[in-house]
MARMAR-359006 format. One record per residue (C-alpha): x, y, z; residue number from 1; residue in one letter. Coordinates in steps of 0.2 Angstrom, whole numbers, plus 5000, padded with zeros to 4 digits. Layout:
N
- c1	c2	c3	sefi	guba
- X	Y	Z	NUM	A
...
# end
This chain:
366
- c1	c2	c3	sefi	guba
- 5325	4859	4825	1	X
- 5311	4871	4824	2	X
- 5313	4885	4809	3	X
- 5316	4898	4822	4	X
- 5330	4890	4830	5	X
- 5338	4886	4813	6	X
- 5338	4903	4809	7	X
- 5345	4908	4826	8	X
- 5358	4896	4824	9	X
- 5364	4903	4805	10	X
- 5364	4921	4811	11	X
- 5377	4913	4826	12	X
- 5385	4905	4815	13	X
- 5386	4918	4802	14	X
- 5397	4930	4812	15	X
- 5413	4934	4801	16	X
- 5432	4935	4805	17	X
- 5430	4953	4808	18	X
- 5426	4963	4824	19	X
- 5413	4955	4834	20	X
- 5407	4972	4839	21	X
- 5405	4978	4821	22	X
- 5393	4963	4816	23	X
- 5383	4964	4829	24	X
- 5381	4983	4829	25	X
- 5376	4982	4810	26	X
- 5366	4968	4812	27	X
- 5355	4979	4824	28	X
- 5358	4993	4808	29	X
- 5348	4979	4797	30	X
- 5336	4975	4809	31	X
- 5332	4995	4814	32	X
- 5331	5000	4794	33	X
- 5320	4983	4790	34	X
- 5308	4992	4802	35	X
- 5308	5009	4794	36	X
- 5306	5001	4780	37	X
- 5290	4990	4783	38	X
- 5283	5006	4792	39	X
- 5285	5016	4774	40	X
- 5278	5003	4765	41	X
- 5265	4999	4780	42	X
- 5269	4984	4778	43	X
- 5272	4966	4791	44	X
- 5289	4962	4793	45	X
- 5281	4945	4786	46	X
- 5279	4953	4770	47	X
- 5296	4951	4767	48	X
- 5303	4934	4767	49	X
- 5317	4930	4780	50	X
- 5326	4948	4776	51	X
- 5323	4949	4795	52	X
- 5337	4935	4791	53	X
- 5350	4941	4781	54	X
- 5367	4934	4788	55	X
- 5377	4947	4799	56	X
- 5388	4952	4788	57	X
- 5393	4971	4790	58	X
- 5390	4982	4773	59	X
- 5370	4979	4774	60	X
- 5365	4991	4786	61	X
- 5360	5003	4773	62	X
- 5349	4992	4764	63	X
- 5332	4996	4769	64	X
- 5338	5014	4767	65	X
- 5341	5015	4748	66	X
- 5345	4999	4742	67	X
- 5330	4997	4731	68	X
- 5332	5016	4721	69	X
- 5346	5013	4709	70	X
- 5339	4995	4703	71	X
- 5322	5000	4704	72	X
- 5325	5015	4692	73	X
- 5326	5000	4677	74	X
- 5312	4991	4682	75	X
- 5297	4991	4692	76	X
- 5298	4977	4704	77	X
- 5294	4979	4722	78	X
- 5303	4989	4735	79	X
- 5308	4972	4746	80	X
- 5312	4963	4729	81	X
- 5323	4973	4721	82	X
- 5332	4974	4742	83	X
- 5333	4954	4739	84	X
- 5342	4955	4724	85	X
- 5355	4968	4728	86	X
- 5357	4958	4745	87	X
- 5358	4942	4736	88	X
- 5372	4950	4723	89	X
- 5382	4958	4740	90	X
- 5381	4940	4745	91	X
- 5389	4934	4727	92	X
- 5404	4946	4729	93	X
- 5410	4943	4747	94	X
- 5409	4924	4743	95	X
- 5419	4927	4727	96	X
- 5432	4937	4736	97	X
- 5434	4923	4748	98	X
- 5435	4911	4738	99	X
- 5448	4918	4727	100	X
- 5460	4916	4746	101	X
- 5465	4899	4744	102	X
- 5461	4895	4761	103	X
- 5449	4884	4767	104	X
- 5440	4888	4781	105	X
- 5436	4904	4768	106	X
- 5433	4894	4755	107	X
- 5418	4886	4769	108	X
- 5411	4905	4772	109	X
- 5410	4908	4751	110	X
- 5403	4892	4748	111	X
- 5388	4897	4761	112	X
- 5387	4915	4755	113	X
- 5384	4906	4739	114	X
- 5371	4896	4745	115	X
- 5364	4912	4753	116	X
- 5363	4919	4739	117	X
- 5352	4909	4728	118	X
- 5341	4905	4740	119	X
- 5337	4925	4741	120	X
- 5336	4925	4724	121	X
- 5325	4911	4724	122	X
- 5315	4920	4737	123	X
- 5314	4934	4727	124	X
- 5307	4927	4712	125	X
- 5294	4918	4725	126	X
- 5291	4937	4731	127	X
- 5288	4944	4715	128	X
- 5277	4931	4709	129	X
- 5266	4933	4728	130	X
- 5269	4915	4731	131	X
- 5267	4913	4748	132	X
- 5283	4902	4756	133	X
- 5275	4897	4771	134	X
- 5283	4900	4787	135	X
- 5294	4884	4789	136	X
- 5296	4883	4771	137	X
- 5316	4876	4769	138	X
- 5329	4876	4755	139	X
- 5323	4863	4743	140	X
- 5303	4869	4745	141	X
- 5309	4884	4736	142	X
- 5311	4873	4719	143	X
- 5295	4866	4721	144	X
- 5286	4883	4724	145	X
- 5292	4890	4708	146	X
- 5292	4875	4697	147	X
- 5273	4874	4701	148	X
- 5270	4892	4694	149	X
- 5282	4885	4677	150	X
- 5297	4894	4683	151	X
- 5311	4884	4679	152	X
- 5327	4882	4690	153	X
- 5343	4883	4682	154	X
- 5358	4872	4688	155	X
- 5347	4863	4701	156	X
- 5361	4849	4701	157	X
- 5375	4861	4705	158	X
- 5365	4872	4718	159	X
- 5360	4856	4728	160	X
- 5381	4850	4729	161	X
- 5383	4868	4735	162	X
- 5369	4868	4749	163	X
- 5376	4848	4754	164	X
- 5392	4857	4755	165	X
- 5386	4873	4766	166	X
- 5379	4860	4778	167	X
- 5395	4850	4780	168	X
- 5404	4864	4784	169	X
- 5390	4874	4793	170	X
- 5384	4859	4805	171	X
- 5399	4849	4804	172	X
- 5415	4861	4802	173	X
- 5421	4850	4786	174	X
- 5429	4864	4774	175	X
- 5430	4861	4754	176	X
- 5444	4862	4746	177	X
- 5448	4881	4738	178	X
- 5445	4872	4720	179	X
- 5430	4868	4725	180	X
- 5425	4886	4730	181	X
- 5430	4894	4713	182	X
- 5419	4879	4704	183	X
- 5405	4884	4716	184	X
- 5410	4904	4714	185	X
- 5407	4901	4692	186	X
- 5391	4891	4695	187	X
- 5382	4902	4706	188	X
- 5388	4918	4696	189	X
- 5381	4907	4681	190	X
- 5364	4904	4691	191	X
- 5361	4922	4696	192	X
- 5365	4927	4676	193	X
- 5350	4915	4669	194	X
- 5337	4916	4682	195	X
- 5338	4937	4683	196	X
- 5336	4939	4664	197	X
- 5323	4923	4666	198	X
- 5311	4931	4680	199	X
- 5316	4947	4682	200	X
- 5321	4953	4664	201	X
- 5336	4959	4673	202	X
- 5356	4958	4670	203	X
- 5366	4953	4686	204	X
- 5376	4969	4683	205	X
- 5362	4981	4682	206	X
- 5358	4976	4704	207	X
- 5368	4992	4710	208	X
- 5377	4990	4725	209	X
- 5382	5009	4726	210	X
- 5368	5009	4737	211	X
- 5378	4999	4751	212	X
- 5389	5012	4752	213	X
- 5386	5024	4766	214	X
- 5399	5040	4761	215	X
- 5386	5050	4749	216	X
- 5401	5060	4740	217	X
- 5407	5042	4734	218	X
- 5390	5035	4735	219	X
- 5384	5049	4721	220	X
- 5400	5048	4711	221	X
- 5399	5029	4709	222	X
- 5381	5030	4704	223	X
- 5384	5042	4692	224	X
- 5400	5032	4682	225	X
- 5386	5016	4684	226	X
- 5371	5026	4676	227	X
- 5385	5031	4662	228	X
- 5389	5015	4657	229	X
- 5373	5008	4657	230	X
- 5368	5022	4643	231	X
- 5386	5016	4634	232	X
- 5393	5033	4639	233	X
- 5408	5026	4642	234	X
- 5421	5040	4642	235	X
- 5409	5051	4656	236	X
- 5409	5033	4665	237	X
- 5428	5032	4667	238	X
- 5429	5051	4671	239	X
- 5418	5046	4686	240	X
- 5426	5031	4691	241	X
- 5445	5044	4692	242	X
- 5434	5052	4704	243	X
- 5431	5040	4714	244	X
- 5449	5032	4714	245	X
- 5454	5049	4718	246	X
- 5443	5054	4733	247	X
- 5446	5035	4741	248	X
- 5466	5037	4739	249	X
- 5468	5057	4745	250	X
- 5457	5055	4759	251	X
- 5468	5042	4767	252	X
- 5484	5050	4761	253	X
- 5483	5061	4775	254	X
- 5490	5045	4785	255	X
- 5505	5044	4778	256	X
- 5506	5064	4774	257	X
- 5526	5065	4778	258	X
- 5534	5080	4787	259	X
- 5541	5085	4771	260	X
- 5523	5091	4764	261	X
- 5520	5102	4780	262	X
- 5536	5114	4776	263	X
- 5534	5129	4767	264	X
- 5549	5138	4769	265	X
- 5559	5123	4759	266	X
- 5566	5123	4740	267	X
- 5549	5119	4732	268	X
- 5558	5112	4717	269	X
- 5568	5098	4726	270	X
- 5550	5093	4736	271	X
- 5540	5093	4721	272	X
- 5555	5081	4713	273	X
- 5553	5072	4731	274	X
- 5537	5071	4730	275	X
- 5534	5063	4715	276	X
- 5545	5050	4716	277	X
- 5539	5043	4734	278	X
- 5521	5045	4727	279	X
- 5518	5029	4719	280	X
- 5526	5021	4735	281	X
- 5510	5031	4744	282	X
- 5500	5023	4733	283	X
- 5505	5006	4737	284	X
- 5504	5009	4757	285	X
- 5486	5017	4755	286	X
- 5482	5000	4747	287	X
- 5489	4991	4759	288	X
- 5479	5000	4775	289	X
- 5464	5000	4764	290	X
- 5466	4978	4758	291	X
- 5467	4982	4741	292	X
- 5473	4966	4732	293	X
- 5488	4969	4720	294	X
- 5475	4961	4706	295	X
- 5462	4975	4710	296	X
- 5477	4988	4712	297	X
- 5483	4983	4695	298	X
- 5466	4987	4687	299	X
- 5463	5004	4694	300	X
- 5481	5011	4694	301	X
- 5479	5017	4676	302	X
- 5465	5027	4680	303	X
- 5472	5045	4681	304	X
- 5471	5057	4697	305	X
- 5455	5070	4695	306	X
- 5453	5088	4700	307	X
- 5436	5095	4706	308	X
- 5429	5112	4699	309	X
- 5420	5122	4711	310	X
- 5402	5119	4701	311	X
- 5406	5101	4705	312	X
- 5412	5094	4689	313	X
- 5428	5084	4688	314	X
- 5442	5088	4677	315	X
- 5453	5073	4669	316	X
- 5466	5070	4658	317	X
- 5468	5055	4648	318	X
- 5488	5052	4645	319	X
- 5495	5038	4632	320	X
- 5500	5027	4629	321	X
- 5489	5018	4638	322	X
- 5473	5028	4636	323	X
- 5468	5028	4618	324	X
- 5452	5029	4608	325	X
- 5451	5010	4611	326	X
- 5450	5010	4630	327	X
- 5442	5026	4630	328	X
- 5427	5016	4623	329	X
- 5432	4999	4633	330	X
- 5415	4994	4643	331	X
- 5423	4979	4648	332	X
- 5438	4988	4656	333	X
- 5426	5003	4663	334	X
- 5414	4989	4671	335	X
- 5428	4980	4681	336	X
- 5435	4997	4686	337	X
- 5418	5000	4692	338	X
- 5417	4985	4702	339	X
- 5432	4986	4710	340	X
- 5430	5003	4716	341	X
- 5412	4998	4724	342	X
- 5418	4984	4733	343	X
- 5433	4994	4740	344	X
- 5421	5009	4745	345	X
- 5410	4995	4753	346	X
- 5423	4985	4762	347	X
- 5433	5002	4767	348	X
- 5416	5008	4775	349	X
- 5415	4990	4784	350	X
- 5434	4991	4790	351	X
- 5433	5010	4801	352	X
- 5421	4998	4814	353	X
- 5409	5015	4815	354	X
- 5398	5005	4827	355	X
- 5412	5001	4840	356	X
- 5419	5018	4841	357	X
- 5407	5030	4834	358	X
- 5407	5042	4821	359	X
- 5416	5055	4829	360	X
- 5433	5049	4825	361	X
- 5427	5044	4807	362	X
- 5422	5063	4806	363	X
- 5436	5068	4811	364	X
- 5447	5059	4799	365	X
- 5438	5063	4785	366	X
# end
């Protein structure tokens, strides 16, 4: 099969669960911000390889945009690399949160995301280094490419049982076993580690993916608790991330706003008391409309509720006993909270189908 019509087949194939209609209309997203892109950087669309190719999942279409700023404030990599690598690492994430499902026809679309993304890593490495891939290069080519300039390949073993398994289930519908996902999900996470630091003196968490998210008020907030705890300021970076949880949740609180809350004329004691005993039920049905797993819930509950000042500057408090001046200064815990909330801001954006039914509605809501 010619290289075209592999690649044609992949996108096909690629299509996820979701709403036919939203892949497709991000998909042309991609295709339309892989243009202005190249026109920017007056380059070919050659010049970058097979991004033209990214799989249809929804959550890339602001890639060309401004994927490349927040990755490329740490180094000085090219424009279409540091695209690759946030691409590559959006890749990682979905596939992890499939696999984590114990089902195995996802455990099939993680194990190809994986696949995915090492070979745009690969790619990557192959772009900064102006190796030229050819235009049928495949897969396994890759190794050789890089190996030639003294690159090594870590895990080559692993990465080839994940590509033989991508192609089973791709070209022949065979679906691993869930275990077999989550020992793939730890190896690739484990190849993306070593070869970032190895060719791109670059630390798998410092590829920001706030730039997939499309909502700029979340979109600036995230960015901000991400640049604080890159500079160890750990106490600022948790303040943001309150923020964040707080704009996500009272946004879609006005779904479940009850009848109560609109009365004004009511004993203001007894609502309050009401109020504050159905809220952490509110909290557990915004997380349900939104997919927020009960693990991911867990780790972002404790983050308390911020107030905005009118200059813009968020106000939080603190309370014990779980917030101490031990997890006040916990990167670990501010990192995973970070993580969490980008990949619900991401998948939330993916969810509202924008393209299907325009931005009207979304307008609206918000």
């Amino acid at each position: 099969m010619a290289g075209r019509e592999i690649r044609q087949a992949e996108e096909r194939w690629w299509r996820p669960v979701h709403s036919r209609d939203m892949v497709e209309g991000s998909f042309l997203r991609l295709q339309r911000n892989v243009q202005r892109l190249n026109k920017e950087t007056e380059q070919p669309s050659a010049a970058i390889p097979h991004l033209t190719h990214i799989p249809t999942h929804a959550g890339y279409m602001a890639t060309a945009e401004r994927g490349y700023d927040a990755t490329n404030r740490k180094t000085s990599m090219k424009r279409e690399v540091s695209l690759q690598l946030m691409v590559a690492k959006r890749m990682y994430t979905q596939g992890a949160e499939h696999a984590c499902s114990n089902n195995k026809l996802l455990s099939g679309i993680a194990v190809s995301l994986f696949q995915d993304s090492i070979e745009l890593a690969l790619l990557a490495a192959i772009n900064k280094n102006d190796i030229d891939p050819g235009r049928r290069a495949e897969f396994n080519t890759y190794f050789e490419l890089l190996e030639k300039q003294d690159i090594e390949i870590p895990f080559k073993q692993i990465i080839r049982q994940i590509n033989n398994t991508r192609i089973q289930f791709k070209h022949y519908g065979v679906c691993p076993d869930p275990s077999e996902a989550l020992r793939f999900e730890e190896a690739t996470k484990a190849f993306l580690d070593k070869f970032l630091l190895q060719c791109f003196d670059l630390e798998i968490e410092q590829v920001s993916l706030c730039s997939l998210i499309e909502d700029d008020d979340l979109r600036f907030i995230l960015s901000r608790a991400e640049a604080n705890l890159n500079s160890q300021n750990i106490t600022d970076c948790l303040k943001h991330l309150c923020a964040a949880k707080t704009v996500i949740f009272s946004r879609h609180a006005r779904l479940l706003a009850p009848p109560l809350c609109r009365s004004t004329d009511r004993d203001h004691g007894i609502k309050d008391m009401i109020r504050r005993t159905i809220e952490p039920l509110e909290t557990v049905a915004i997380a349900g409309v939104l997919g927020i797993n009960a693990f991911e819930l867990r780790k972002i509950l404790p983050l308390p509720s911020a107030s905005k000042r009118p200059n813009g500057d968020w106000d939080v408090v603190f309370h014990a006993p779980f917030w101490n001046s031990e997890t006040l200064r916990d990167r670990d815990l501010a990192l995973e909270a970070l993580e969490i909330l980008v990949s619900i801001s991401i998948r939330t954006e993916e969810s509202l189908k924008p393209v299907r039914y325009g931005r009207e509605w979304m307008n609206n809501f918000y």
